[in-house]
C-alpha positions in Angstrom: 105.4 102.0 69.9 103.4 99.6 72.1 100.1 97.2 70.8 98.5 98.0 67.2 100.1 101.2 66.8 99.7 103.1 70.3 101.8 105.4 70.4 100.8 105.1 74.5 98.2 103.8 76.6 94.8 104.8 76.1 92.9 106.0 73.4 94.6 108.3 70.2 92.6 110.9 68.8 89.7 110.9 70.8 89.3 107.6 69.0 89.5 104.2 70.6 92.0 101.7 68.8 91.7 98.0 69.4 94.1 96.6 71.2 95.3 99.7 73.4 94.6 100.2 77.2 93.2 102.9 78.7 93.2 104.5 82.1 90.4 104.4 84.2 89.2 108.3 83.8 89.1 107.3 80.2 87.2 104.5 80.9 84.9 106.2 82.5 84.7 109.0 80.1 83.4 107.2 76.6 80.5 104.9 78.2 79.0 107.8 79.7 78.9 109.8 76.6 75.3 107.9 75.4 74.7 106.8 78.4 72.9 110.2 80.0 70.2 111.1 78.3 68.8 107.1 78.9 68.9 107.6 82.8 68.5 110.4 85.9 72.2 109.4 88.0 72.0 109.1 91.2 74.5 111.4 93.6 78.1 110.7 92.7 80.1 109.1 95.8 83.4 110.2 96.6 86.7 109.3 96.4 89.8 109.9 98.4 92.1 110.4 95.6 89.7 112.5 93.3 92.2 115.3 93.2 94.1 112.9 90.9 91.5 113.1 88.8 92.0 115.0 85.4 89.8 118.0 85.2 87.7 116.7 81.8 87.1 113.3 83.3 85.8 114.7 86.8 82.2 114.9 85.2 82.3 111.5 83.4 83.7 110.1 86.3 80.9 111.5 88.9 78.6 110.4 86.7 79.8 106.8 86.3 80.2 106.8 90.3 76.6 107.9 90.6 74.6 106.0 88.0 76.8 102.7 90.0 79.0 101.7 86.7 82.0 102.3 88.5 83.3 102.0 92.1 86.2 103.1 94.2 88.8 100.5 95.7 88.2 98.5 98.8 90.6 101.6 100.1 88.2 103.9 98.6 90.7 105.2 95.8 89.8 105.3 92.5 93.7 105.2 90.8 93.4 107.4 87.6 97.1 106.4 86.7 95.7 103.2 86.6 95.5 101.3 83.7 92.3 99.6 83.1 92.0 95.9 83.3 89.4 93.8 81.3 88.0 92.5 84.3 86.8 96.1 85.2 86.2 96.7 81.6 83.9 94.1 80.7 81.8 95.1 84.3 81.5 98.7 83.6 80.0 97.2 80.4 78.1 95.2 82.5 76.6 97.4 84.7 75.7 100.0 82.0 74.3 97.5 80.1 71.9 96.3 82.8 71.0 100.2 83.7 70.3 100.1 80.5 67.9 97.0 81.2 69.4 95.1 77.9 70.3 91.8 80.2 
């Protein structure tokens, strides 16, 4: 059943649970969602796995690339299979957070 009640990694329901994991295209996918309509992203970069990328994440993700929240791999691979760590967690926070200009 995995950590407070996931039934897998990620999020359940559209709906984030404490304590679960989530791959990176989800990741990418919730911060964005308010995120828009505060700033004009820049062009998205490229990556040379985005084929792997799941069809309703490829916007988020773009975006995320663009606006500088997230970045590819020193390989230039962005892993959606990947699980999220909370190292890159807590600097996609970081990053929106200062586009945001709240630190």
């Amino acid at each position: 059943m995995g950590r407070a009640g996931c039934k897998s990694p990620g999020i359940q329901d559209g709906r984030p649970r404490p304590g679960c994991r989530g791959l990176r295209p989800q990741g990418s996918h919730h911060p964005c969602g308010g995120f828009r309509a505060a700033v004009n992203p820049a062009q998205p970069g490229t990556y040379n796995d985005s084929g792997k990328i799941s069809a309703w994440a490829q916007e988020a993700v773009n975006e995320a690339t663009g606006l500088g929240i997230i970045q590819g791999d020193e390989d230039g691979a962005f892993k959606p299979d990947a699980l999220s760590t909370r190292a890159e967690t807590a600097l996609m926070l970081y990053r929106m957070l200062d586009k945001l200009s709240f630190i």
